[in-house]
PDBQT receptor file of N, H, CA, C and O in Angstrom, charges set to zero:
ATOM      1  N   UNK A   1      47.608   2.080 -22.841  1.00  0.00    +0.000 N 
ATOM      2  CA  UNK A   1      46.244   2.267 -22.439  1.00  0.00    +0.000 C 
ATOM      3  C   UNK A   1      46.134   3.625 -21.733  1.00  0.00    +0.000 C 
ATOM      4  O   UNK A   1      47.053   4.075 -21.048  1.00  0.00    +0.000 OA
ATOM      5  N   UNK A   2      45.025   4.226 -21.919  1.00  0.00    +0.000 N 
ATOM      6  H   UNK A   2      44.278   3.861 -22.474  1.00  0.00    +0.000 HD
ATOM      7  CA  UNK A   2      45.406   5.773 -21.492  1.00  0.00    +0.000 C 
ATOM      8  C   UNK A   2      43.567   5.434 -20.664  1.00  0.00    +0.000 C 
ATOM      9  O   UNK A   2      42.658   4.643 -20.915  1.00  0.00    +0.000 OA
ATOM     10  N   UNK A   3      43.780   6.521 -19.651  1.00  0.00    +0.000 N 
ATOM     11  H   UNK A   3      44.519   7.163 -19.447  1.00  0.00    +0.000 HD
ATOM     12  CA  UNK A   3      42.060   6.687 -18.951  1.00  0.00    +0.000 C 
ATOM     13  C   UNK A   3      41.606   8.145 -19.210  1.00  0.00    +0.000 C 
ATOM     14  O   UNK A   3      42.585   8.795 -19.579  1.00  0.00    +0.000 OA
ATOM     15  N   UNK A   4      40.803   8.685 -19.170  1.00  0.00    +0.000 N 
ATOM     16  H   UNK A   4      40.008   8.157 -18.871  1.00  0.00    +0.000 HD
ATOM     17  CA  UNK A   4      40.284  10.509 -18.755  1.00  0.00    +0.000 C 
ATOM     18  C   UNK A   4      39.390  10.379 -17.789  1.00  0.00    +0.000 C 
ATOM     19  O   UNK A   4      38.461   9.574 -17.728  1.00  0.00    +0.000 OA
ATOM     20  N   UNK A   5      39.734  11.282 -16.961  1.00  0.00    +0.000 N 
ATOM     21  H   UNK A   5      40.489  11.936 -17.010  1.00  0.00    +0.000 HD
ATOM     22  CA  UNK A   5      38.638  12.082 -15.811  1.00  0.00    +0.000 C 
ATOM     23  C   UNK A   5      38.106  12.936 -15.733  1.00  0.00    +0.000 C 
ATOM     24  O   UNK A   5      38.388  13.792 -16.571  1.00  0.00    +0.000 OA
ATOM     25  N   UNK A   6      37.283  13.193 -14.965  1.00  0.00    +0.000 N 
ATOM     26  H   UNK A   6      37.053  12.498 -14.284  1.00  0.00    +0.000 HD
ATOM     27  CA  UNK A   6      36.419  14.456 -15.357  1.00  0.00    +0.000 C 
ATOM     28  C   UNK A   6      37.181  15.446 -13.981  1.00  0.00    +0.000 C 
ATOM     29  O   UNK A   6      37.142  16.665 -13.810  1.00  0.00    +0.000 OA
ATOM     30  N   UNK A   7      37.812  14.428 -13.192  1.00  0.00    +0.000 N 
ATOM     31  H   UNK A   7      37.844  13.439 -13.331  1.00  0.00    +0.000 HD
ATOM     32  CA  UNK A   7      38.392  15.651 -12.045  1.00  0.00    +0.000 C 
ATOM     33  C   UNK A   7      40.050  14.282 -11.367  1.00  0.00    +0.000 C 
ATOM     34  O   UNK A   7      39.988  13.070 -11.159  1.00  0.00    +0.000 OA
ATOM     35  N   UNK A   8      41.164  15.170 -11.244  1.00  0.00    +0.000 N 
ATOM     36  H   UNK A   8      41.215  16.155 -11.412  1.00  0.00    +0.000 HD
ATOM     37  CA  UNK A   8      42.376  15.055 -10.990  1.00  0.00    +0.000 C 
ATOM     38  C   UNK A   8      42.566  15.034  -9.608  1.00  0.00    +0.000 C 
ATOM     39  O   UNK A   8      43.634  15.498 -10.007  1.00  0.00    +0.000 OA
ATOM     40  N   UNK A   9      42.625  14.970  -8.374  1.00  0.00    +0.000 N 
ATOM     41  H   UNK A   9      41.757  14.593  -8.050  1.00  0.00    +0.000 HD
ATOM     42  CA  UNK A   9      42.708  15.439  -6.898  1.00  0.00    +0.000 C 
ATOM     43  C   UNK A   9      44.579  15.326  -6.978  1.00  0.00    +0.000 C 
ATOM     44  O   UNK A   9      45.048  14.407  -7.649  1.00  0.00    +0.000 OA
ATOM     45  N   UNK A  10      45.527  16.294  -6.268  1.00  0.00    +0.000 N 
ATOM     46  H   UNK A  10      45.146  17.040  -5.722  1.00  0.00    +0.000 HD
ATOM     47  CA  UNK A  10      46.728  15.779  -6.338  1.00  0.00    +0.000 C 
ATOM     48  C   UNK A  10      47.006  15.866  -4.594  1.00  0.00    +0.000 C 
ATOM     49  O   UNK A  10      47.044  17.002  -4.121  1.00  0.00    +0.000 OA
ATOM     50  N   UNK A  11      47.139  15.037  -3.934  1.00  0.00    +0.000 N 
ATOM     51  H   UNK A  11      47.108  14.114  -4.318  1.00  0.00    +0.000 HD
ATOM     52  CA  UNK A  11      47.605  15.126  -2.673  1.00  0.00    +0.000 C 
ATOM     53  C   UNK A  11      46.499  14.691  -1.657  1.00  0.00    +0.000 C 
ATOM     54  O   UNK A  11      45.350  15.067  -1.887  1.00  0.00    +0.000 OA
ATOM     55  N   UNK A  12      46.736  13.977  -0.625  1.00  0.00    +0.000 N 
ATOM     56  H   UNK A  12      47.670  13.671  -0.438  1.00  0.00    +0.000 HD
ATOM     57  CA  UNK A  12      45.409  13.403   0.630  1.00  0.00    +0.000 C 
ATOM     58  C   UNK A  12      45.856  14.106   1.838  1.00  0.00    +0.000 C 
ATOM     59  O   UNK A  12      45.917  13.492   2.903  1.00  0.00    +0.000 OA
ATOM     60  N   UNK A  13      46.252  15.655   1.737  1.00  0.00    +0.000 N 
ATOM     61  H   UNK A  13      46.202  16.154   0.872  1.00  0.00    +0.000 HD
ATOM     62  CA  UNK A  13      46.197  15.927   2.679  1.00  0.00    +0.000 C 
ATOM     63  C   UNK A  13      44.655  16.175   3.772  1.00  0.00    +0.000 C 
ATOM     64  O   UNK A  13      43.710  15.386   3.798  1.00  0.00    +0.000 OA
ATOM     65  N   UNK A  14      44.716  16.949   4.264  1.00  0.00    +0.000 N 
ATOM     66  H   UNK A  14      45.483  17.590   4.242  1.00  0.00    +0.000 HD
ATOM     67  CA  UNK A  14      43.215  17.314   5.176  1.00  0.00    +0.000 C 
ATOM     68  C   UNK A  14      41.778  17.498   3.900  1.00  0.00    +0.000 C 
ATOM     69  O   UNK A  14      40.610  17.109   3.902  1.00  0.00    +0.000 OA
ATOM     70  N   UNK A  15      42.636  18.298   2.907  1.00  0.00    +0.000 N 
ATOM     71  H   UNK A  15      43.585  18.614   2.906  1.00  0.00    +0.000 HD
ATOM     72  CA  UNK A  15      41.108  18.238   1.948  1.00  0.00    +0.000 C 
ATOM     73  C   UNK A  15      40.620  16.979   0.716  1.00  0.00    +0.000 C 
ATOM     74  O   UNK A  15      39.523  16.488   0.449  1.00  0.00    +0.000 OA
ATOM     75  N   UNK A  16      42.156  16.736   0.096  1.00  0.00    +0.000 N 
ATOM     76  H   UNK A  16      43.047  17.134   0.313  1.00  0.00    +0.000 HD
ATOM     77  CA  UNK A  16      42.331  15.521  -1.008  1.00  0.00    +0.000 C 
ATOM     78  C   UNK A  16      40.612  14.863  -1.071  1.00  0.00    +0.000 C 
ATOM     79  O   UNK A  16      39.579  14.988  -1.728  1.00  0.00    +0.000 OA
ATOM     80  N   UNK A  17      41.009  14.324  -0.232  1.00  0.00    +0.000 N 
ATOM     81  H   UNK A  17      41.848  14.223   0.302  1.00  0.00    +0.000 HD
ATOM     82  CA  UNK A  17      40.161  12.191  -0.060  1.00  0.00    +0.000 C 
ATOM     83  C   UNK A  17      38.760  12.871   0.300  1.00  0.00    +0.000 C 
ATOM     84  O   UNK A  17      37.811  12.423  -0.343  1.00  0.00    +0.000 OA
ATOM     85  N   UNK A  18      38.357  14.307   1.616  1.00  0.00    +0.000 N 
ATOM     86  H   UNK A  18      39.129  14.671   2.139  1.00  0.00    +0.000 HD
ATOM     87  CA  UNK A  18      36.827  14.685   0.808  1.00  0.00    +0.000 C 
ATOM     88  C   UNK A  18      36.334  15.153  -0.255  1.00  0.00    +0.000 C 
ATOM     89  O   UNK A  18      35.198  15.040  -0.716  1.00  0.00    +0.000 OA
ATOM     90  N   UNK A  19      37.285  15.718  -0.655  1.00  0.00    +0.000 N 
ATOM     91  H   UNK A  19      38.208  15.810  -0.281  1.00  0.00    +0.000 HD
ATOM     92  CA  UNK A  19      36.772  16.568  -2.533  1.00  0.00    +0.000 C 
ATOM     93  C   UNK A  19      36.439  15.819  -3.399  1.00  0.00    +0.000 C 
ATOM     94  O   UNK A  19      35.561  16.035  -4.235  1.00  0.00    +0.000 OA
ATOM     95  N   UNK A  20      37.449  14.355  -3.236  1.00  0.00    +0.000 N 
ATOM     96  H   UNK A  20      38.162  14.179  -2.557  1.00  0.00    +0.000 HD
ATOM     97  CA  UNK A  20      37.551  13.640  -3.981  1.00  0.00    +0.000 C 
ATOM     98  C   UNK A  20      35.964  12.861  -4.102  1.00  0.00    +0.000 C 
ATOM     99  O   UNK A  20      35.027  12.829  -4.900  1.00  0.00    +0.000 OA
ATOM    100  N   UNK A  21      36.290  12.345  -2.934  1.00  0.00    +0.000 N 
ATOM    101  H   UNK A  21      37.052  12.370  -2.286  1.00  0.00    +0.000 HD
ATOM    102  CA  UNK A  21      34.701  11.998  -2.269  1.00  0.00    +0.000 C 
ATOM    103  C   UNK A  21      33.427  12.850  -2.716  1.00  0.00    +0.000 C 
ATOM    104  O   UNK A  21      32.422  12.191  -2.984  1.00  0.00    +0.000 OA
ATOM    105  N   UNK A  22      33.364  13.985  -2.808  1.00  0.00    +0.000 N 
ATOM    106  H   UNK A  22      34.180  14.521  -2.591  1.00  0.00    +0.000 HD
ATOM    107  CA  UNK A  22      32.270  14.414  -3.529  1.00  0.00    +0.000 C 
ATOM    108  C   UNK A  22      32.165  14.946  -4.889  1.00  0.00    +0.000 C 
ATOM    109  O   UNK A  22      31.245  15.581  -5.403  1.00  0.00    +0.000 OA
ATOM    110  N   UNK A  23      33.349  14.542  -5.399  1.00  0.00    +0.000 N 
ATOM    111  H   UNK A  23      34.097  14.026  -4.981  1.00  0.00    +0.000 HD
ATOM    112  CA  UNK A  23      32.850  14.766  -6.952  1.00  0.00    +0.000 C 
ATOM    113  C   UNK A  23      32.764  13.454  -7.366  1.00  0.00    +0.000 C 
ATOM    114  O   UNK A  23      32.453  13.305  -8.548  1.00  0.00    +0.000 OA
ATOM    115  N   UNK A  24      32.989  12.300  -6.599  1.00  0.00    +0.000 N 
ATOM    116  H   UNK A  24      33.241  12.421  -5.639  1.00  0.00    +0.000 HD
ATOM    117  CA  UNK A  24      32.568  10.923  -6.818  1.00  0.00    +0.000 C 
ATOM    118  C   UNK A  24      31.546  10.818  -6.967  1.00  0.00    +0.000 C 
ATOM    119  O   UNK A  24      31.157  10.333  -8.030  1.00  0.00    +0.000 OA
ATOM    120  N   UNK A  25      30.486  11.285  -5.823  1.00  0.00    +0.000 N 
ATOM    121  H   UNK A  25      30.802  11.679  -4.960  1.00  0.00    +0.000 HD
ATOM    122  CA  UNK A  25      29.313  10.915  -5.095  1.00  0.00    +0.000 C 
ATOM    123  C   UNK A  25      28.406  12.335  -6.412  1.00  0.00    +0.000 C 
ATOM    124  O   UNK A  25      27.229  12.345  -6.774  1.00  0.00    +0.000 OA
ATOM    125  N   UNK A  26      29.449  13.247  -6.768  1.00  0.00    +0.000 N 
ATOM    126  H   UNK A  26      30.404  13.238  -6.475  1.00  0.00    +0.000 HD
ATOM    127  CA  UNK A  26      28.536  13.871  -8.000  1.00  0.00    +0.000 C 
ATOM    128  C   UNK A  26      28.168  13.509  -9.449  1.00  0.00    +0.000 C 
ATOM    129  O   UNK A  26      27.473  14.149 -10.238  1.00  0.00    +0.000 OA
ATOM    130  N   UNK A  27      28.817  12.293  -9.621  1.00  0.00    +0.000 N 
ATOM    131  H   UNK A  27      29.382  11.773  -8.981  1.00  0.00    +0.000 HD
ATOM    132  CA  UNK A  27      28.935  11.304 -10.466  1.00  0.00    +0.000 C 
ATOM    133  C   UNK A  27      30.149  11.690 -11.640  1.00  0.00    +0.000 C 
ATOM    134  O   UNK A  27      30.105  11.369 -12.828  1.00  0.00    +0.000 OA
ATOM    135  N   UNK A  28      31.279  12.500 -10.930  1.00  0.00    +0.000 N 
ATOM    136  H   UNK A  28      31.315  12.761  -9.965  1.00  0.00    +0.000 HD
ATOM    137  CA  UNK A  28      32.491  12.526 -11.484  1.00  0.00    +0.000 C 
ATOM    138  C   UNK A  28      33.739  11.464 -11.566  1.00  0.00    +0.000 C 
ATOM    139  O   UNK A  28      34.330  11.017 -10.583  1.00  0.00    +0.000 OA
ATOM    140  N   UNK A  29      33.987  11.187 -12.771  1.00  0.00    +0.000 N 
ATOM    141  H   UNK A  29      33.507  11.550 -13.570  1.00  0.00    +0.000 HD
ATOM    142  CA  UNK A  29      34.973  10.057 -12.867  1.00  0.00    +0.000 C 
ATOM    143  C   UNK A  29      36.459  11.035 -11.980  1.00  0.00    +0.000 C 
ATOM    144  O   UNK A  29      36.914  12.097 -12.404  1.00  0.00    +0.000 OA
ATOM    145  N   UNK A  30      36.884  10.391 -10.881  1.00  0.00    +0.000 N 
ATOM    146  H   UNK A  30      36.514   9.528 -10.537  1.00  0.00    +0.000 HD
ATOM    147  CA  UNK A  30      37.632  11.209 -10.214  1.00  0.00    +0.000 C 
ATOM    148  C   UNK A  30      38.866   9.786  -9.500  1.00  0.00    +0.000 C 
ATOM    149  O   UNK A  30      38.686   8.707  -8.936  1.00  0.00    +0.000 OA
ATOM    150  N   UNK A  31      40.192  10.660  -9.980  1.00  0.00    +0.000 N 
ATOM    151  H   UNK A  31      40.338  11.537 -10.438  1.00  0.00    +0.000 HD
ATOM    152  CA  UNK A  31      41.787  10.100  -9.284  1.00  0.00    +0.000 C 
ATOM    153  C   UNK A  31      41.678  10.681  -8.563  1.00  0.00    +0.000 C 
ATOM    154  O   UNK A  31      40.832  11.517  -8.248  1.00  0.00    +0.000 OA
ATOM    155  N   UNK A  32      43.257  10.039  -7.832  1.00  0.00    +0.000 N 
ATOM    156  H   UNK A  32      43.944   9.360  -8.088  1.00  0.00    +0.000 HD
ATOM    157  CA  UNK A  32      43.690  10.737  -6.949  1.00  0.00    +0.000 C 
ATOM    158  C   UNK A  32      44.852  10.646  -6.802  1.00  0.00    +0.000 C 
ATOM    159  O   UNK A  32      45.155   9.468  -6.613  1.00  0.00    +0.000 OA
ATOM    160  N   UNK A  33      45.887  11.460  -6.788  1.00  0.00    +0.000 N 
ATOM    161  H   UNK A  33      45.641  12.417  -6.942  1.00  0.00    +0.000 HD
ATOM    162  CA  UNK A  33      47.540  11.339  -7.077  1.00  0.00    +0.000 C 
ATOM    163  C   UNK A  33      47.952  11.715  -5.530  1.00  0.00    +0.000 C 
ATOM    164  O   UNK A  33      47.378  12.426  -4.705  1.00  0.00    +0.000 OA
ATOM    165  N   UNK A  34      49.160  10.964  -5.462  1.00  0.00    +0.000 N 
ATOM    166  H   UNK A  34      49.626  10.386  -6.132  1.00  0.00    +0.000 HD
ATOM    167  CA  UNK A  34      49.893  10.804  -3.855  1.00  0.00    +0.000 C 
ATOM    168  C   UNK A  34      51.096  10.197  -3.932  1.00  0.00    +0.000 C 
ATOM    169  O   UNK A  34      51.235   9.019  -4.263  1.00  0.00    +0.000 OA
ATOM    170  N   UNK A  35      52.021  10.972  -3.632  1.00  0.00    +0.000 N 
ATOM    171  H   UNK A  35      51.908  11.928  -3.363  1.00  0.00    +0.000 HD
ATOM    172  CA  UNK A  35      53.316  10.423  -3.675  1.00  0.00    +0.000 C 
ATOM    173  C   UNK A  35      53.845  10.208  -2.629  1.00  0.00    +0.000 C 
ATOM    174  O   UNK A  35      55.050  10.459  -2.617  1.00  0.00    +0.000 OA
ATOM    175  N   UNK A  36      53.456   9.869  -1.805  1.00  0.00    +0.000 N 
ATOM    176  H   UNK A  36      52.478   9.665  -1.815  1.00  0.00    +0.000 HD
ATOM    177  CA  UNK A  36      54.006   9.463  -0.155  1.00  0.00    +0.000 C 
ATOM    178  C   UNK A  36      52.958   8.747   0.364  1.00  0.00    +0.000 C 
ATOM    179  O   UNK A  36      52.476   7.729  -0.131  1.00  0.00    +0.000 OA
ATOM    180  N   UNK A  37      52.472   9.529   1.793  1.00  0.00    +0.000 N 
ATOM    181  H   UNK A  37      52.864  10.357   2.196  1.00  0.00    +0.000 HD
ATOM    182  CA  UNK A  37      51.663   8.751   3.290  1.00  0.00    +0.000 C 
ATOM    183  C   UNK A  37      49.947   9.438   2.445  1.00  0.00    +0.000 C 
ATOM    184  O   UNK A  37      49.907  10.636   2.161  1.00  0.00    +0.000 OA
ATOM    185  N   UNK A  38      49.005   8.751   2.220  1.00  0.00    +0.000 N 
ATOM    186  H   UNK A  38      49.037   7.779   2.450  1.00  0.00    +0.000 HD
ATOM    187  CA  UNK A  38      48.118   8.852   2.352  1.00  0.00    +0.000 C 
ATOM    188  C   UNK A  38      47.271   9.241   3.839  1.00  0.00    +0.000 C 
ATOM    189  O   UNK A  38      47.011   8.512   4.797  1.00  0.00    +0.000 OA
ATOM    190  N   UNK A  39      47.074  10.186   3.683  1.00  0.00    +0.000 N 
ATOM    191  H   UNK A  39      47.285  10.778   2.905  1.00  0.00    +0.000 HD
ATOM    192  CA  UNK A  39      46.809  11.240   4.729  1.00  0.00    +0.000 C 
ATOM    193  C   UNK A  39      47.499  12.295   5.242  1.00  0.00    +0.000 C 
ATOM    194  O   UNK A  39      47.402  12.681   6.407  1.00  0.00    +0.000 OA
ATOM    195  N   UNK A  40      48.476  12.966   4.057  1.00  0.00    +0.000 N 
ATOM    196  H   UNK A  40      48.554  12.653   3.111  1.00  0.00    +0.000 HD
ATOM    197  CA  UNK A  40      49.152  13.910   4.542  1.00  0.00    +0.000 C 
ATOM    198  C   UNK A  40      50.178  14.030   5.671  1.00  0.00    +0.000 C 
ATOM    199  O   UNK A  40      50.115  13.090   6.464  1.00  0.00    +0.000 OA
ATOM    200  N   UNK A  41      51.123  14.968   5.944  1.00  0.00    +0.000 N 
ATOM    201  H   UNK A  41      51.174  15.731   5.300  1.00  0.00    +0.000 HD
ATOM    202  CA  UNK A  41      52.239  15.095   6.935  1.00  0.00    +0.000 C 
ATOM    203  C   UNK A  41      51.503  14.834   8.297  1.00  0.00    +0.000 C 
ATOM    204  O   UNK A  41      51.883  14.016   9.134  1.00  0.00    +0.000 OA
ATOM    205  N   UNK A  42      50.652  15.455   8.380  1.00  0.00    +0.000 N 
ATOM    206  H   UNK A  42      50.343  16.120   7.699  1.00  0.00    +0.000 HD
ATOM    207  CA  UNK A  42      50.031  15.832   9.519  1.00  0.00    +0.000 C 
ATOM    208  C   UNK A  42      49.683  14.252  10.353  1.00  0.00    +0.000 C 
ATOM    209  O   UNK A  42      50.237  13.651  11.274  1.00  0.00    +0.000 OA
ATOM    210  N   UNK A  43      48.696  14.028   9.645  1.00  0.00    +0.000 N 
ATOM    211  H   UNK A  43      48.246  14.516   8.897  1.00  0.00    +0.000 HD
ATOM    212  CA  UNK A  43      48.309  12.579  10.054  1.00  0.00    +0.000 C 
ATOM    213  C   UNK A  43      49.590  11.841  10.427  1.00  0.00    +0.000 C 
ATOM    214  O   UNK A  43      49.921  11.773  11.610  1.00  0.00    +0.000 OA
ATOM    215  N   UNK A  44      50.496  11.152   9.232  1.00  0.00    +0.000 N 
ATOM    216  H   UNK A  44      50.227  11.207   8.271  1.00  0.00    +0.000 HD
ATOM    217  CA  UNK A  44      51.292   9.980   9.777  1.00  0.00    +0.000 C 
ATOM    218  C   UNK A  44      52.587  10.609  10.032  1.00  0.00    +0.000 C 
ATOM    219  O   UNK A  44      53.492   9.782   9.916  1.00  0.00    +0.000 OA
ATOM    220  N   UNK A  45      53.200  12.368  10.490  1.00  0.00    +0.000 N 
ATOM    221  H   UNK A  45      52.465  13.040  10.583  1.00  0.00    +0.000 HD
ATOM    222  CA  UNK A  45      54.325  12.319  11.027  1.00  0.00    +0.000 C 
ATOM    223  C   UNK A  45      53.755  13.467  12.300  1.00  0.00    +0.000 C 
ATOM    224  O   UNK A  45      54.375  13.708  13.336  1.00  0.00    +0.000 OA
ATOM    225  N   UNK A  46      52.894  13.858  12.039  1.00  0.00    +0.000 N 
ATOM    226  H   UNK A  46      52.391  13.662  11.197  1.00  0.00    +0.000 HD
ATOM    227  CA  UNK A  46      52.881  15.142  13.196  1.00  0.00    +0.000 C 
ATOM    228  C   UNK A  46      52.774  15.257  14.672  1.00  0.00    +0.000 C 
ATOM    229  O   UNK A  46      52.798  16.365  15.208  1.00  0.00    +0.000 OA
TER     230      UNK A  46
């Protein structure tokens, strides 16, 4: 089974999860790729 998006986000650092957020809210079919802490270094080690 395969999906397409109209937009990719790779990472939740400080910008990820708002960009993402507004090409949602622009009515873009939009992921979001994260291979660790959702919210970036900063957030859950800094």
């Amino acid at each position: 089974m395969s999906e397409t998006f109209d937009a990719i986000v790779i990472g939740t650092g400080q910008a990820g999860p708002s960009l993402a957020a507004r090409l949602a809210g622009e009515g873009r079919k939009t992921a979001i790729l994260e291979r660790h802490l959702f919210g970036g270094t900063c957030v859950n080690v800094g």
